[in-house]
Biopython code that builds the backbone (N, CA, C, O; Angstrom):
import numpy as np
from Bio.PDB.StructureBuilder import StructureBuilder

atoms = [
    (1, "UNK", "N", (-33.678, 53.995, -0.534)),
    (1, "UNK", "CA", (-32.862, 53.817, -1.722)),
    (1, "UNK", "C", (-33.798, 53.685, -2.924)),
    (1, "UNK", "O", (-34.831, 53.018, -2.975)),
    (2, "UNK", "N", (-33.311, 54.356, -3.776)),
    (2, "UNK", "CA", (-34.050, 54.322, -5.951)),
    (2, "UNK", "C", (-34.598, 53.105, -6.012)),
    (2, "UNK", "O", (-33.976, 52.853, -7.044)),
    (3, "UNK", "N", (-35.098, 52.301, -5.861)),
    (3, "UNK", "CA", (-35.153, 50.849, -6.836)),
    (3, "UNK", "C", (-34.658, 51.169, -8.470)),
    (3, "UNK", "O", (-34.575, 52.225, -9.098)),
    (4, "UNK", "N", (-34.326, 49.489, -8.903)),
    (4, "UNK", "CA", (-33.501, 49.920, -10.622)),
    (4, "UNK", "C", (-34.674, 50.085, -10.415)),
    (4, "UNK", "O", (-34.883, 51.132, -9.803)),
    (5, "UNK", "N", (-35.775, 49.371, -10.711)),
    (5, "UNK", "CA", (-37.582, 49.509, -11.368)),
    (5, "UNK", "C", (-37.937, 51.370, -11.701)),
    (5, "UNK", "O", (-38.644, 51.758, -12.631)),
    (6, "UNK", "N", (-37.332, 52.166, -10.812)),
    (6, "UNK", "CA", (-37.598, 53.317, -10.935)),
    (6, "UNK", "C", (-36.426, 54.317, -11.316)),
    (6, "UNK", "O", (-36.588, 55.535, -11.389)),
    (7, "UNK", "N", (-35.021, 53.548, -11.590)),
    (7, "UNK", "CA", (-33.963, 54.476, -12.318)),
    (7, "UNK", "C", (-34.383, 53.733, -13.907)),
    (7, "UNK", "O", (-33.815, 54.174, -14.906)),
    (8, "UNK", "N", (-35.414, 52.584, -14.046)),
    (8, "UNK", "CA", (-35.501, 52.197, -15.594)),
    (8, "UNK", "C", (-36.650, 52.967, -16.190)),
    (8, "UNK", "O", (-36.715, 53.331, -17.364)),
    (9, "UNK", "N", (-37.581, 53.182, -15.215)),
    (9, "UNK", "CA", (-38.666, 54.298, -15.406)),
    (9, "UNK", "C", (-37.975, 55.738, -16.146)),
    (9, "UNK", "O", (-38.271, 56.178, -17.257)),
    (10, "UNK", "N", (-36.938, 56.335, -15.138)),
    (10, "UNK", "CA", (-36.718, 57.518, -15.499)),
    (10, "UNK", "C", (-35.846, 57.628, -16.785)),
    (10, "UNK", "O", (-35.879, 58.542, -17.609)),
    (11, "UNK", "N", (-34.923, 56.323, -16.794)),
    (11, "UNK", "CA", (-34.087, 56.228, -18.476)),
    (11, "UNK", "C", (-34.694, 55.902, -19.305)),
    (11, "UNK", "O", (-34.268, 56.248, -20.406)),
    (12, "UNK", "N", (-36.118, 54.999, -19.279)),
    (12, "UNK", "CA", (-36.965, 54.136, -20.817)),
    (12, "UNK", "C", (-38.119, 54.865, -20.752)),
    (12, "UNK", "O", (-38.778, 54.959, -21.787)),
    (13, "UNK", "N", (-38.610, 55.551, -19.480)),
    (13, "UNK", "CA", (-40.038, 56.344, -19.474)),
    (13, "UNK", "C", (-40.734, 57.024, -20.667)),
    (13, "UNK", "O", (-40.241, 56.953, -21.793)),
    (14, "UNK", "N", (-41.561, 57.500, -20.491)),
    (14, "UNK", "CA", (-41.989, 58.611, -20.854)),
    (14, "UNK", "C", (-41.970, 60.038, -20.232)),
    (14, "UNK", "O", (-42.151, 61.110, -20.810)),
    (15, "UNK", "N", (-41.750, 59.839, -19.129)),
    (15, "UNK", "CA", (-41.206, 61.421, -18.597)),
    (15, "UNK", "C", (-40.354, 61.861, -18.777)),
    (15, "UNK", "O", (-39.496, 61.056, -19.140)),
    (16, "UNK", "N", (-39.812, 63.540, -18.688)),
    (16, "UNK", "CA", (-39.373, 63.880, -19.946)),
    (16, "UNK", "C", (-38.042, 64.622, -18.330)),
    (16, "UNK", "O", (-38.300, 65.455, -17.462)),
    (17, "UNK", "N", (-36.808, 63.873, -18.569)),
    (17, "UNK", "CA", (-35.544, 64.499, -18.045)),
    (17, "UNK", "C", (-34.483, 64.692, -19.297)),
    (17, "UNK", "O", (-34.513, 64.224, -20.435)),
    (18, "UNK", "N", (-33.589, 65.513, -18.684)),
    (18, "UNK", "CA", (-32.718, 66.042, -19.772)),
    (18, "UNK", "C", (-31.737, 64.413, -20.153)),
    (18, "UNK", "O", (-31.700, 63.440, -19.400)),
    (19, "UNK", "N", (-31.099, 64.522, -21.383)),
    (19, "UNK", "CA", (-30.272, 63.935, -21.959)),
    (19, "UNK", "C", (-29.155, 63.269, -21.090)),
    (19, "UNK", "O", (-28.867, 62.083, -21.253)),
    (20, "UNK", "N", (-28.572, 64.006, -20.224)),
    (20, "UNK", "CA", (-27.445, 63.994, -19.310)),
    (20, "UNK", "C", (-28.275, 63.350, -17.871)),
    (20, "UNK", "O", (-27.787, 62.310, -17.430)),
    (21, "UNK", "N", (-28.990, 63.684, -17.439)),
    (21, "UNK", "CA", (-29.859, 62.787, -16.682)),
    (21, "UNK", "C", (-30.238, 61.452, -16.604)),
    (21, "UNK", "O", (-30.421, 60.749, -15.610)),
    (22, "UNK", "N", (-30.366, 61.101, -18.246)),
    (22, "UNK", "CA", (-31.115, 60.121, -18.446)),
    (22, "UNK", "C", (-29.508, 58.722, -18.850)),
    (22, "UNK", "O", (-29.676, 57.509, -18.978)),
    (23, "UNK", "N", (-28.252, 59.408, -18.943)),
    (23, "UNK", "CA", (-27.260, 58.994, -19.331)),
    (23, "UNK", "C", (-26.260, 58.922, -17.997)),
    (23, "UNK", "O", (-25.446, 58.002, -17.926)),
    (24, "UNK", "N", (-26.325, 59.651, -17.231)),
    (24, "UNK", "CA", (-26.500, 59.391, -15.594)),
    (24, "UNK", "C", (-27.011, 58.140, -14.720)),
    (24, "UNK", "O", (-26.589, 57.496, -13.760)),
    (25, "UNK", "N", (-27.870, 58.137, -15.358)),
    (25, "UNK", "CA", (-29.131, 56.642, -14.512)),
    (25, "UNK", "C", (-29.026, 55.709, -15.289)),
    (25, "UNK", "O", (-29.684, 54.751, -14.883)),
    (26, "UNK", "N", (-28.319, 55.443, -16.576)),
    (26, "UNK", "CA", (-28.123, 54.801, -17.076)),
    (26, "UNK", "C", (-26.657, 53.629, -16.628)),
    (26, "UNK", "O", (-26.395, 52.435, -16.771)),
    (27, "UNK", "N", (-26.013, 54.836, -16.040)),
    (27, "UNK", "CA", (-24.447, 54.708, -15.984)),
    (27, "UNK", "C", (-24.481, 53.823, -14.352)),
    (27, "UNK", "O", (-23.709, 53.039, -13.801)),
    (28, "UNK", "N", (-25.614, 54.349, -14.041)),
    (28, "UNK", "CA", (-25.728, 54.153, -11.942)),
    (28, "UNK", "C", (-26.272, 52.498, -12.383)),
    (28, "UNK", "O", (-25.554, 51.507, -12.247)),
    (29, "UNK", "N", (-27.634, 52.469, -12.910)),
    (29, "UNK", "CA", (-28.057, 51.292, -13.665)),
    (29, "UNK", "C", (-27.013, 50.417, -13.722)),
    (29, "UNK", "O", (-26.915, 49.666, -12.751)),
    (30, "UNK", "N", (-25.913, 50.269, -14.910)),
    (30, "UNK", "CA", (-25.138, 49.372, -14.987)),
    (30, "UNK", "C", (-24.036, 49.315, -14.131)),
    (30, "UNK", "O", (-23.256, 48.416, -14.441)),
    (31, "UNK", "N", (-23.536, 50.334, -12.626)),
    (31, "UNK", "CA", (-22.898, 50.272, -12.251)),
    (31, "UNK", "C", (-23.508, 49.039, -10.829)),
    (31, "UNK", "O", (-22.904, 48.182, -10.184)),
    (32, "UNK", "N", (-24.623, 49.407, -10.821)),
    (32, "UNK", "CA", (-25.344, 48.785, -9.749)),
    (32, "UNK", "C", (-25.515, 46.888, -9.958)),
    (32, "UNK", "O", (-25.299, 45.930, -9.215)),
    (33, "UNK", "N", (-25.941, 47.027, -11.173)),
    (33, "UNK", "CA", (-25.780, 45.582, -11.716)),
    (33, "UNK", "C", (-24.915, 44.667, -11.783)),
    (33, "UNK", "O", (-25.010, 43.440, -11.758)),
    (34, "UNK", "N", (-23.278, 46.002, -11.951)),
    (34, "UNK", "CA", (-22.351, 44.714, -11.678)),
    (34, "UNK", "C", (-21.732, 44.670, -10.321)),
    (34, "UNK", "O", (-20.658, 44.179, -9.973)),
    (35, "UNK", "N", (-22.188, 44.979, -9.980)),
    (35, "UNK", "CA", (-21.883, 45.079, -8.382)),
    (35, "UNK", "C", (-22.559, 43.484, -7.550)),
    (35, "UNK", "O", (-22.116, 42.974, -6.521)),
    (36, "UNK", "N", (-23.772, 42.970, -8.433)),
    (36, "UNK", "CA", (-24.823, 41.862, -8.194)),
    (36, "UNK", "C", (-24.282, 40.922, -8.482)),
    (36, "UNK", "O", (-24.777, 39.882, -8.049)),
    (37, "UNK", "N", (-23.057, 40.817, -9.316)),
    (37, "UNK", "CA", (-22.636, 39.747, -10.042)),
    (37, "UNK", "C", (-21.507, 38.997, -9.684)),
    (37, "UNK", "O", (-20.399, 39.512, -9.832)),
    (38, "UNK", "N", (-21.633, 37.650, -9.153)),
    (38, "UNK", "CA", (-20.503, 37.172, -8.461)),
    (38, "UNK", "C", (-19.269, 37.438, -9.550)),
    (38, "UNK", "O", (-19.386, 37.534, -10.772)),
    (39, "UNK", "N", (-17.774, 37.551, -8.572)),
    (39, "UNK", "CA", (-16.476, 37.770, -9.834)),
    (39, "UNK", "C", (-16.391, 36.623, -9.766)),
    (39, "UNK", "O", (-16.913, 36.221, -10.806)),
    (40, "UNK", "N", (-15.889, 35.352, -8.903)),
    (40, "UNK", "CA", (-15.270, 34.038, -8.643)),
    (40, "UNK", "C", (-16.152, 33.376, -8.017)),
    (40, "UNK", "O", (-17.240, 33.835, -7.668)),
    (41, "UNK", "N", (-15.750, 32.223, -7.820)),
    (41, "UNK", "CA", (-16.322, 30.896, -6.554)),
    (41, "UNK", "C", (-15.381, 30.238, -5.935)),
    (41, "UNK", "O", (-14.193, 30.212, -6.258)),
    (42, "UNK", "N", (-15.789, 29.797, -5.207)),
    (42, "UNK", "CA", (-14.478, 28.956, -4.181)),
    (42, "UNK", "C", (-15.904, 27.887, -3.718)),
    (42, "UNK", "O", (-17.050, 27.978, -4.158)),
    (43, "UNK", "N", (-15.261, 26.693, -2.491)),
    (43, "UNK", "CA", (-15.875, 25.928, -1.444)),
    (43, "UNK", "C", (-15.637, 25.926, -0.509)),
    (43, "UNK", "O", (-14.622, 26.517, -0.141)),
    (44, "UNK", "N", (-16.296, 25.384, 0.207)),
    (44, "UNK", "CA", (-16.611, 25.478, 1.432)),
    (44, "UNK", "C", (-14.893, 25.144, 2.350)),
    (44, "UNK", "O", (-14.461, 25.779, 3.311)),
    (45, "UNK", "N", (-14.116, 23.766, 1.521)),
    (45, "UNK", "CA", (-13.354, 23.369, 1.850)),
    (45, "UNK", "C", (-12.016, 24.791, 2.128)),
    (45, "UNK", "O", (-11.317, 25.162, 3.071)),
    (46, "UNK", "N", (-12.209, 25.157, 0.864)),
    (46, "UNK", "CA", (-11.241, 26.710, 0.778)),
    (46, "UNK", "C", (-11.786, 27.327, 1.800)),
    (46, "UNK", "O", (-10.993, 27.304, 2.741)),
    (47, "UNK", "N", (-12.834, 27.908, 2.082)),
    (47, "UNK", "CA", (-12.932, 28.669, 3.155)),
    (47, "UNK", "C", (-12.995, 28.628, 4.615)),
    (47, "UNK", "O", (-13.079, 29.619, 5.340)),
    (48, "UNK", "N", (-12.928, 26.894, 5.152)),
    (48, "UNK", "CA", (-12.282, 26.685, 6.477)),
    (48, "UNK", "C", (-10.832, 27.049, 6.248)),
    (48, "UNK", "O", (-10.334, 27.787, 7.098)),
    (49, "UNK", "N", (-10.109, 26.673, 5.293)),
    (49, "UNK", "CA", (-8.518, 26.791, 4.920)),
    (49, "UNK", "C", (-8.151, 28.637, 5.605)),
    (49, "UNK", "O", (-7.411, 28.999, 6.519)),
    (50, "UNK", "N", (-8.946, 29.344, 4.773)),
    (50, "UNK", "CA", (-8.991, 30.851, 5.271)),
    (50, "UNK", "C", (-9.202, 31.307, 6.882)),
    (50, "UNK", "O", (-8.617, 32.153, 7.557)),
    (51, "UNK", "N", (-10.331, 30.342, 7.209)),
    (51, "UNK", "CA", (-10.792, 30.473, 8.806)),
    (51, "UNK", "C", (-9.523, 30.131, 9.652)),
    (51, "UNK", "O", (-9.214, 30.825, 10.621)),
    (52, "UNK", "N", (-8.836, 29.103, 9.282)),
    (52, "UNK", "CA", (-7.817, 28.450, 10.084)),
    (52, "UNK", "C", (-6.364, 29.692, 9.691)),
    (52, "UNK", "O", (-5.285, 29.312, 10.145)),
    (53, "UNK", "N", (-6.346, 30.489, 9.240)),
    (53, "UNK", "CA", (-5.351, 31.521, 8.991)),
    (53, "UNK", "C", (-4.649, 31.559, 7.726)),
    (53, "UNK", "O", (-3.946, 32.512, 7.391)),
    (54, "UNK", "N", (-4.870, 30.351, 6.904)),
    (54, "UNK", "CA", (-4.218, 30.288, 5.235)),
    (54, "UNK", "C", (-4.173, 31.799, 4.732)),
    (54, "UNK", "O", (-4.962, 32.740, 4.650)),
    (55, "UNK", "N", (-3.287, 31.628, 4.536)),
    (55, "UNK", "CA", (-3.651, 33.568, 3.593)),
    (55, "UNK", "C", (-3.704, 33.577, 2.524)),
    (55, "UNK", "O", (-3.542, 34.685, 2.012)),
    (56, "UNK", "N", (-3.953, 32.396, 1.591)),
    (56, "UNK", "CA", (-4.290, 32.054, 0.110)),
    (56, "UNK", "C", (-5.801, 30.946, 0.144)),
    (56, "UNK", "O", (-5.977, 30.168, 1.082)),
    (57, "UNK", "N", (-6.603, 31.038, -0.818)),
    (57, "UNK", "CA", (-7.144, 29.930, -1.413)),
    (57, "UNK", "C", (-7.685, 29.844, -2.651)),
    (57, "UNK", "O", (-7.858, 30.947, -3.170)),
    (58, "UNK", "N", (-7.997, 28.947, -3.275)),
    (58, "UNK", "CA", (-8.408, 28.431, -4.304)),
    (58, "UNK", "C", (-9.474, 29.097, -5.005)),
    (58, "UNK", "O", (-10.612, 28.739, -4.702)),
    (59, "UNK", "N", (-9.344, 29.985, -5.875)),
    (59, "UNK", "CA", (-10.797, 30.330, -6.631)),
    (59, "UNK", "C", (-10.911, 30.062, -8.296)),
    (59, "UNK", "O", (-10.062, 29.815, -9.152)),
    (60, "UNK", "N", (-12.272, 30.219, -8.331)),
    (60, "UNK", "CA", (-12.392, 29.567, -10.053)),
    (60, "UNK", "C", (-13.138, 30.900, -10.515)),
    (60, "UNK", "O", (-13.298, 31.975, -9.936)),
    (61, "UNK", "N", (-13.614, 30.348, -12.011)),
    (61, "UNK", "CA", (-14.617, 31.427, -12.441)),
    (61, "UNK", "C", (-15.396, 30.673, -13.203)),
    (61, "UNK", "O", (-15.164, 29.590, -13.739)),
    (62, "UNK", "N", (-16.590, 31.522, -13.202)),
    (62, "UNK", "CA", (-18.413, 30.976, -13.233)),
    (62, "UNK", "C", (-17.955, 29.838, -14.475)),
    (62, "UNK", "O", (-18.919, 29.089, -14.632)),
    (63, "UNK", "N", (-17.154, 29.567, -15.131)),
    (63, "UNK", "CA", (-17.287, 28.674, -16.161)),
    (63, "UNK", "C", (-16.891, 27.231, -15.557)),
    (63, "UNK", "O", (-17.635, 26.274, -15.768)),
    (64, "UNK", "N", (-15.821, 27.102, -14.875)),
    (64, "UNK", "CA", (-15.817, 25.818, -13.632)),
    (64, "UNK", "C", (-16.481, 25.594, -12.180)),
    (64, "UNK", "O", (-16.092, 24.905, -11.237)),
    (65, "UNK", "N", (-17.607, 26.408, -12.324)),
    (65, "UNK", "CA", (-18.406, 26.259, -11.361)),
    (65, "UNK", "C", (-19.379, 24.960, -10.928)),
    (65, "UNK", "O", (-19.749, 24.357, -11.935)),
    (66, "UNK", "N", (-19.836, 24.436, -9.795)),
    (66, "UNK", "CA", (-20.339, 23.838, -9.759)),
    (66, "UNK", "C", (-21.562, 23.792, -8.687)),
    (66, "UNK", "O", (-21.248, 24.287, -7.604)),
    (67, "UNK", "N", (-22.573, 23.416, -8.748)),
    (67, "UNK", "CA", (-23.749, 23.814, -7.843)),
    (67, "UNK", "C", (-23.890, 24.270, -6.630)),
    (67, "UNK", "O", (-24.645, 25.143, -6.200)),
    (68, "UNK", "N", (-22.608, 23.200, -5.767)),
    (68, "UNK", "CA", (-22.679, 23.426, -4.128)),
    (68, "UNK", "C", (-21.289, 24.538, -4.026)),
    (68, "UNK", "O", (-20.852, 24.534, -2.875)),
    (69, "UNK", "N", (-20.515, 25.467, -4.954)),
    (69, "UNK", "CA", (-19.778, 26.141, -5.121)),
    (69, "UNK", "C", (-20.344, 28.016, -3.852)),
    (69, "UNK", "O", (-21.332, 28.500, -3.299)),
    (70, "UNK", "N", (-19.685, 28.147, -3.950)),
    (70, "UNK", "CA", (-20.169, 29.496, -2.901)),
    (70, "UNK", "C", (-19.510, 30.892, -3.331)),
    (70, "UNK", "O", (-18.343, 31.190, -3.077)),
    (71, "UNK", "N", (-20.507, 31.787, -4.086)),
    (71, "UNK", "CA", (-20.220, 32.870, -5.085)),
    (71, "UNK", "C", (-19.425, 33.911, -4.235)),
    (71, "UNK", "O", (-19.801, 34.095, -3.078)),
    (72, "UNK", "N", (-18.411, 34.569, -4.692)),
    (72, "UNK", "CA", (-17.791, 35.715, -3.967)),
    (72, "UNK", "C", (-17.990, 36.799, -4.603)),
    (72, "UNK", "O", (-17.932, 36.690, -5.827)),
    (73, "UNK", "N", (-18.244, 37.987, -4.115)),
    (73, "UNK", "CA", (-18.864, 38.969, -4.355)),
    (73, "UNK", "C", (-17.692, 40.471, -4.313)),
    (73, "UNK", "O", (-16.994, 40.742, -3.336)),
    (74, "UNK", "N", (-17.724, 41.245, -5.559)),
    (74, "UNK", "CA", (-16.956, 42.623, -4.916)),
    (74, "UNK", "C", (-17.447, 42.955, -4.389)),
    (74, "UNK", "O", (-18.643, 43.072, -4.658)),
    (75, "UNK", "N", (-16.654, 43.602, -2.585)),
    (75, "UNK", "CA", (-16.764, 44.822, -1.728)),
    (75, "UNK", "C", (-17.007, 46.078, -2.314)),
    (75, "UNK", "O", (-16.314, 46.671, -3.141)),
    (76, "UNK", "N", (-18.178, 46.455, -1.742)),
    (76, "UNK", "CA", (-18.655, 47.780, -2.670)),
    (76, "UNK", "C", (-17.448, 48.883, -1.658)),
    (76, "UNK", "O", (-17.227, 48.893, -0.447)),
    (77, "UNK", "N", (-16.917, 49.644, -2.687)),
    (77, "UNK", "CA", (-16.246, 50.909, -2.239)),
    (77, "UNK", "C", (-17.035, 51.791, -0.756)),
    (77, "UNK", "O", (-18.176, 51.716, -0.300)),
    (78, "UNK", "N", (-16.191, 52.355, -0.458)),
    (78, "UNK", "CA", (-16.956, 53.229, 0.692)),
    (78, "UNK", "C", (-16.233, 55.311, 0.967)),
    (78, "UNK", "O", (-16.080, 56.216, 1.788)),
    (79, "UNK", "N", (-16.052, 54.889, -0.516)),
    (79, "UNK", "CA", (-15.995, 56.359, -0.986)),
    (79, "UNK", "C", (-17.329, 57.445, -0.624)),
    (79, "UNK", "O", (-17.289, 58.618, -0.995)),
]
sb = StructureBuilder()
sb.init_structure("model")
sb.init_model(0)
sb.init_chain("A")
sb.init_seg("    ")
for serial, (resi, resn, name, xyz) in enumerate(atoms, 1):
    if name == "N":
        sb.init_residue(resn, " ", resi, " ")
    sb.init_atom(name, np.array(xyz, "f"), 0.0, 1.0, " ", f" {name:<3s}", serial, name[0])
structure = sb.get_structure()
């Protein structure tokens, strides 16, 4: 797999790809990044609730977060 380190090479470089290339790797760049970024948090407590069959639980966002909180992540597509 690309590392970003080397899709930031080919968009900020000095080597010379076309316009549409460089706006391409740009687009993969920030698509990749938010993919890194937790959406919500929940605890630990919520997620035995889930284990035990709950089909709801409790989530917040990064602004009521708190240290021992446990980040949830989007499922990357499998297009």
């Amino acid at each position: 797999m690309i590392s970003d380190e080397r899709l930031e090479q080919i968009a900020y470089g000095d080597e010379w790809y076309p316009p549409e290339v460089k706006e391409a790797v740009l687009e993969l760049l920030a698509y990749r990044k938010a993919w890194r970024e937790p959406v919500a948090y929940t605890d630990a407590r919520n997620l035995r609730y889930l284990s035990r069959g709950r089909e709801t639980a409790l989530v917040w966002a990064k602004n009521n977060s708190e240290i021992d909180d446990i980040e949830l992540f989007r499922k990357p597509s499998t297009d």
